[in-house]
C-alpha positions in Angstrom: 13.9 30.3 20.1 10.3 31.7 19.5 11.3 31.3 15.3 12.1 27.7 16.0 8.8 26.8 18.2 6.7 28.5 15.5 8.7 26.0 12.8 8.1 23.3 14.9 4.5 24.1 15.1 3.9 24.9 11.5 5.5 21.7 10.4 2.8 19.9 12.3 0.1 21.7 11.1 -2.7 19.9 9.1 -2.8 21.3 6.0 -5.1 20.4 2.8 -3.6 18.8 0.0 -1.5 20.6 -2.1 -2.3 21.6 -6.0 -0.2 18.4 -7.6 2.0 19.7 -10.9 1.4 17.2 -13.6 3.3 19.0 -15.8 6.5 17.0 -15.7 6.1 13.9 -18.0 6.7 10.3 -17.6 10.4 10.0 -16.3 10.6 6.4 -18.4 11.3 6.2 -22.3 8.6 6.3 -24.8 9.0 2.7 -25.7 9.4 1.3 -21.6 5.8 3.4 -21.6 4.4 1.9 -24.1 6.5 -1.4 -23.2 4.1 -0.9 -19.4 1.0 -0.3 -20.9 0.9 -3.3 -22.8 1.9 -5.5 -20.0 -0.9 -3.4 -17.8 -3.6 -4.1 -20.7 -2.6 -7.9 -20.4 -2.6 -7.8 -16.3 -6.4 -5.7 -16.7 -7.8 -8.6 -18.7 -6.6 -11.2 -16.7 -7.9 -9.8 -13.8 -11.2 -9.1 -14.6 -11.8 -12.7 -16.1 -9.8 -14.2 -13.3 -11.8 -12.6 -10.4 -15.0 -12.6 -12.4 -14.5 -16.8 -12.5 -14.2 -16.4 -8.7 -16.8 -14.4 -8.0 -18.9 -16.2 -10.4 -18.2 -19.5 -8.6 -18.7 -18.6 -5.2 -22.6 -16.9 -6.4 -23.1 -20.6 -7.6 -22.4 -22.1 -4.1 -26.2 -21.0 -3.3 -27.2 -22.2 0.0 -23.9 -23.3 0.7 -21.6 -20.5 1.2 -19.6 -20.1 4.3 -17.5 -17.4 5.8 -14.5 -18.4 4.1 -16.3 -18.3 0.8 -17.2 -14.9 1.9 -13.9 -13.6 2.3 -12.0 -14.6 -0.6 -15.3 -13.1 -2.8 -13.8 -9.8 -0.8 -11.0 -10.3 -2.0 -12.2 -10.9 -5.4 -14.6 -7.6 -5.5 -11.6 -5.9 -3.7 -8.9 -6.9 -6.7 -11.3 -6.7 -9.8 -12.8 -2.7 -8.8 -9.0 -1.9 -8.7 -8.1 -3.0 -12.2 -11.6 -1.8 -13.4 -11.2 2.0 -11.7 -7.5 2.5 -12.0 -5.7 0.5 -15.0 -7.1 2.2 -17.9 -6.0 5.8 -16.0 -2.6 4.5 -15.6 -3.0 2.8 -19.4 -4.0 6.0 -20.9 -1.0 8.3 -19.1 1.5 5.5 -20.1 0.3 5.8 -23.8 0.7 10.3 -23.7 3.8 9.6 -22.1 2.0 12.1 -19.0 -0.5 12.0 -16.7 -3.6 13.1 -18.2 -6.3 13.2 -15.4 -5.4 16.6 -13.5 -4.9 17.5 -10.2 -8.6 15.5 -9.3 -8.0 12.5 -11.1 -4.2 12.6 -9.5 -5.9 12.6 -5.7 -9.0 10.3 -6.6 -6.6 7.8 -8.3 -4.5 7.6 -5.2 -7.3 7.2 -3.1 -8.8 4.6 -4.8 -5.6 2.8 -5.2 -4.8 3.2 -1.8 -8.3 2.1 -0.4 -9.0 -1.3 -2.3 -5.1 -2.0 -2.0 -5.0 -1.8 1.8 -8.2 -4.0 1.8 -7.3 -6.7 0.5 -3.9 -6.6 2.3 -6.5 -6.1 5.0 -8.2 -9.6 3.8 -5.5 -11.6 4.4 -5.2 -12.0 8.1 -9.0 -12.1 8.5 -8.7 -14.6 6.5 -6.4 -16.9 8.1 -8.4 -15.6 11.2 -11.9 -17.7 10.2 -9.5 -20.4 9.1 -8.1 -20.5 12.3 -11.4 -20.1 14.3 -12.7 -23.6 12.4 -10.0 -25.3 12.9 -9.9 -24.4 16.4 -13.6 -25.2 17.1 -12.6 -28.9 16.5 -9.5 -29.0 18.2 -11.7 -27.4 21.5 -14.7 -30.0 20.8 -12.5 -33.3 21.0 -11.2 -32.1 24.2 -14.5 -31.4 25.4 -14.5 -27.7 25.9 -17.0 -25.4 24.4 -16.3 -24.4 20.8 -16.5 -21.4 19.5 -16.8 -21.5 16.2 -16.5 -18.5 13.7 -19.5 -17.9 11.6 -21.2 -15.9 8.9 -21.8 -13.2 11.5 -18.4 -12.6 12.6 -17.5 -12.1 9.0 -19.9 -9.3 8.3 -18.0 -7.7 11.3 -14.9 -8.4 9.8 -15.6 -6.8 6.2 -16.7 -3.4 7.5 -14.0 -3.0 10.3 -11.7 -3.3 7.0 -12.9 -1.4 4.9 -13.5 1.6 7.8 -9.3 1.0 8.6 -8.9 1.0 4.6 -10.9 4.2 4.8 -9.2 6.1 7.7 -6.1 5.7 6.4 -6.7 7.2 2.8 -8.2 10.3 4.1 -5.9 11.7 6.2 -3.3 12.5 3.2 -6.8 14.8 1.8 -7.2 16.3 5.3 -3.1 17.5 5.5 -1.4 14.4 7.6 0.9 13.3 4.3 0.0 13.8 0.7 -0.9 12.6 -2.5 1.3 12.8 -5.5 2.6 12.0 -8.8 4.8 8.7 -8.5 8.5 9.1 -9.3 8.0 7.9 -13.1 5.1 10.4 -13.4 2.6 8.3 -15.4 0.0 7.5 -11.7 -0.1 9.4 -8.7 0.5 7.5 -4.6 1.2 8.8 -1.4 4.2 11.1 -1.8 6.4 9.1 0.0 9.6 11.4 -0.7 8.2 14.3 1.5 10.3 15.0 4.5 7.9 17.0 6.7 7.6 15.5 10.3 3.6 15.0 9.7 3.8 13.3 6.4 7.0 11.4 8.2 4.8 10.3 11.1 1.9 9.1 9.3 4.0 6.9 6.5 5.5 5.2 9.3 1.8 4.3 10.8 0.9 3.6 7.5 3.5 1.0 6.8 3.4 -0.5 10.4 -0.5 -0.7 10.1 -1.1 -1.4 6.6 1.6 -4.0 5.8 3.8 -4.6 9.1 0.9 -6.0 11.5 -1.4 -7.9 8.8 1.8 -9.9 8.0 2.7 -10.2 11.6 -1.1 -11.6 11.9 -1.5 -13.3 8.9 1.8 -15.6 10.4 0.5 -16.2 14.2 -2.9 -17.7 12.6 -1.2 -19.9 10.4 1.3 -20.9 12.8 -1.3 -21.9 15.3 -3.8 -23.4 12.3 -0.6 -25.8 11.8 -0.8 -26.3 15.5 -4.4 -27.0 15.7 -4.4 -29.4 12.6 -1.2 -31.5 13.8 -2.8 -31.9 17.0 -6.2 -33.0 15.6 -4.4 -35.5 13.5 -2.6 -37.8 16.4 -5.8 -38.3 18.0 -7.4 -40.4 14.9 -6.7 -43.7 15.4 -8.1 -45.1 12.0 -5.5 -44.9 9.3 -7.5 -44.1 6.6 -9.0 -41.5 8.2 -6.1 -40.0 8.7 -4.8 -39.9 5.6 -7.5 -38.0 4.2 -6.9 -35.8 7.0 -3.5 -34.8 6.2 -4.6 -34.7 2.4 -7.6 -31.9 3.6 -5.2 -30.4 6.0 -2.3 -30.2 3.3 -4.7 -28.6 0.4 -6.0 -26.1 3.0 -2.8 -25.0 4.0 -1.4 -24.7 0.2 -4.3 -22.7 -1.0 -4.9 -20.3 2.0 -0.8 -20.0 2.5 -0.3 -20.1 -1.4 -2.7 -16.7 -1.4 -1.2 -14.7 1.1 2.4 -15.4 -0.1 1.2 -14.5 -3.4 0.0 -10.8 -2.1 2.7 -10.8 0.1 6.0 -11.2 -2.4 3.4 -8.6 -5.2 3.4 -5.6 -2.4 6.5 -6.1 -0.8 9.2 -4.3 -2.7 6.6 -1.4 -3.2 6.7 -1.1 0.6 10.2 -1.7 0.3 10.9 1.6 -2.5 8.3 3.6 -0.6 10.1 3.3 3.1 13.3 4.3 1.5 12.0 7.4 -0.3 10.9 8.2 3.4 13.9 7.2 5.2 16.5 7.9 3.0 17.9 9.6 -0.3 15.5 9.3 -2.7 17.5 10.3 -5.7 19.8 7.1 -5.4 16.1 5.0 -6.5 16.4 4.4 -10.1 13.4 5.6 -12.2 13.0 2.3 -13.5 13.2 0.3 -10.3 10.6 2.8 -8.8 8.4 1.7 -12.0 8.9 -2.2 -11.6 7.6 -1.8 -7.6 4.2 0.0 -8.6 3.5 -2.5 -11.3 4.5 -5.7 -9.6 1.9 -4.6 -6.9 -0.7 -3.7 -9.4 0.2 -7.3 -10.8 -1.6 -8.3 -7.1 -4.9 -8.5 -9.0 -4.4 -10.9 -11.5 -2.0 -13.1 -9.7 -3.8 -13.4 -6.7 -7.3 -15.5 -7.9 -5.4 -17.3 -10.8 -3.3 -19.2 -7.6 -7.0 -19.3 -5.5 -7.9 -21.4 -9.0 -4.6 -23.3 -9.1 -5.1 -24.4 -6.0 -9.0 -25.8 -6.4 -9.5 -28.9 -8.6 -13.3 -27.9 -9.1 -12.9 -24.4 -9.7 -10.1 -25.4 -12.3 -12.8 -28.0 -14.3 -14.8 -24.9 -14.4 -12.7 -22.5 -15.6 -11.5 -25.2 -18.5 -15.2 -25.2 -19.6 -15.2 -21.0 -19.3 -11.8 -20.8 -21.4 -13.5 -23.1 -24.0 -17.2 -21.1 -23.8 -18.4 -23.6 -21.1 -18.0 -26.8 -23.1 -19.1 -29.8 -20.9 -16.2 -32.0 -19.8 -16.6 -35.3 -20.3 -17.1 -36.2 -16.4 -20.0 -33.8 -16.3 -23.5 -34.1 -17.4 -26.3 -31.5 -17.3 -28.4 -33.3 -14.4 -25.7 -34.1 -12.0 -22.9 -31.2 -12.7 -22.0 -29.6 -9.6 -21.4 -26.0 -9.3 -17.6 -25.4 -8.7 -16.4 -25.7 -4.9 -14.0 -22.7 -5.1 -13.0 -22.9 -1.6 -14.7 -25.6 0.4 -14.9 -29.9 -0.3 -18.0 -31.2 0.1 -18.0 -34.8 2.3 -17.1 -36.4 -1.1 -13.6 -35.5 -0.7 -13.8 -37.1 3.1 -14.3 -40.5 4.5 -17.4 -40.8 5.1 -19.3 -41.3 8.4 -19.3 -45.2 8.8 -15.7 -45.6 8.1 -15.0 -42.8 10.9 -17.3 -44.0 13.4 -15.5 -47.2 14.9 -12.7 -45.0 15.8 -14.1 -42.0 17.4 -15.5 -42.2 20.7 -17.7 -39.7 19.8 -20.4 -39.1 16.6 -20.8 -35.3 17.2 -16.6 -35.0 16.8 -17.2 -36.8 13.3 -19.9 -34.2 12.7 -18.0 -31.6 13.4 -15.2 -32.8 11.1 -17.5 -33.1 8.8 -18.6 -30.0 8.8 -14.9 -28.6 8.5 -15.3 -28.5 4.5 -11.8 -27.0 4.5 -10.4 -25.4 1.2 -9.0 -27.9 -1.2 
């Protein structure tokens, strides 16, 4: 009995992490290596230039930016420093066919990866969070109750809560509870999901209930009720036209914003699917290759991500014609009156405007305040 209490103890004990062998090699073929590599060369570029345009966009808003805006430039830096830091580490071990980067490289790599990966899974249901808070507000104001509306401030709040979650999370695998390792195809290191000690156990299972399982969970409620909110808004305007450019606004918001988290959703899914059943069950019944496919689709996150946040905005996709083609003028621009590219929010342009609205609402500050939506298109 006292051998099996000192067992259990000792297999709850914290414990650094362990010195990670990279001396196996890459468990895939020298031509699937080199096969990955070139596809992760063609996911780095794409994500750099994709989430530069973003970024790039959003710093051209000037005065205008709102906390939307804020959030998806988040998500931007969040998506670009993970290709920049990580790709070419991954890119280089694909090429020897091993990782090359050491024990150090094997824990910072995972860290990284882990950090700027959870945060912008993080993003997503603050996100639909300030979406929800907007819409909201207007649905409070026509019934005459005080609206609280979400702004800049909250978001500052927001950002730092995830990246301290983002943060406590990656360090407990340094500090002993779970640890870093070399994935199963050996060319990038993760969380060693395949270890079957009851700490490492425990702490996966938080990790994929808090860093996938609840942000989805969220992500879903605030969409759901943003639906809610914007159907609701919509059978009170009596003028037809109005209306109709509602459900237009409404429709584009809901796309873009859904479009997004879908998007990061279906890219870190089966990775979260591979990983919980290295923990839960065999891992030796995982193909190699399968493994492989889940690490990469996720990495494929980054690129995918703000190429359907450009899709999905008409301005931002004039502008990033004119980028592809060394920001040639289109024909509808002119150098006095060019805009800078709405990445996330329509100006009044895109709405009725005020004297249209007025003789149907009973109230001017409600077609203010609608105004003011500016919700993604």
């Amino acid at each position: 009995m006292f051998n099996a209490s000192t067992k259990s103890t000792e297999s709850l004990a914290l414990k650094p992490t362990r010195y990670i062998d990279i001396s196996a090699g890459s468990q895939l073929s020298s031509n699937a290596d080199i096969g990955v590599a070139a596809y992760l060369l063609f996911i780095w570029i794409l994500s750099l230039y994709a989430n530069g345009v973003v970024l790039i966009g959003i710093a051209r808003q000037k005065g205008h930016i709102l906390p939307l805006d804020i959030l998806m430039g988040f998500l931007a830096i969040s998506n670009g420093l993970l290709a920049l830091t990580t790709y070419p580490m991954v890119g280089v071990s694909l090429i020897s066919h091993q990782w090359k980067f050491g024990h150090a490289g094997c824990v910072g790599y995972a860290f990284i990866t882990m950090f700027l990966g959870l945060a912008s899974i993080f993003d997503l249901p603050g996100i639909a969070y300030v979406l929800h808070s907007t819409v909201a507000s207007k649905h409070t104001a026509r019934k005459g109750q005080r609206s609280k509306k979400c702004h800049c401030g909250t978001v500052w709040i927001i950002i730092p809560a995830i990246c301290t979650l983002s943060f406590l999370l990656c360090i407990l695998p340094i500090v002993g509870m779970g640890e870093y390792g070399l994935g199963k195809h050996g060319s990038s290191c993760t969380i060693k999901w395949s270890s079957k000690s009851l700490i490492s156990v425990l702490y996966i299972t938080f990790l994929m209930i808090t860093g996938f399982a609840l942000p989805v969970f969220l992500t879903a409620v605030f969409y759901y009720r943003v639906i809610s909110h914007l159907r609701s808004l919509k059978r009170r305007y009596v003028n037809m036209e109005f209306a109709k450019k509602w459900t237009k606004v409404q429709n584009d918001t809901l796309m873009m914003t859904l479009a997004v988290g879908v998007c990061m959703i279906v890219c870190w899914a089966p990775y979260a699917i591979v990983a919980t059943w290295e923990t839960f069950y065999d891992p030796s019944t995982l193909p190699v290759q399968l493994e492989a496919t889940a690490a990469f689709t996720a990495k494929s996150s980054t690129a995918f991500t703000p190429l359907v946040h450009l899709c999905y905005t008409k301005k931002c996709r004039q502008w990033l014609r004119r980028t592809l083609f060394c920001f040639k003028r289109t024909e509808d621009s002119s150098p006095s009156h060019q805009e800078p590219p709405t990445l996330l929010i329509p100006r009044a342009s895109a709405l009725p405007s005020v004297s249209i609205c007025r003789g149907s609402l009973p109230n001017s500050n409600v077609d203010r305040s609608y105004m003011e939506l500016r919700v993604l298109t």
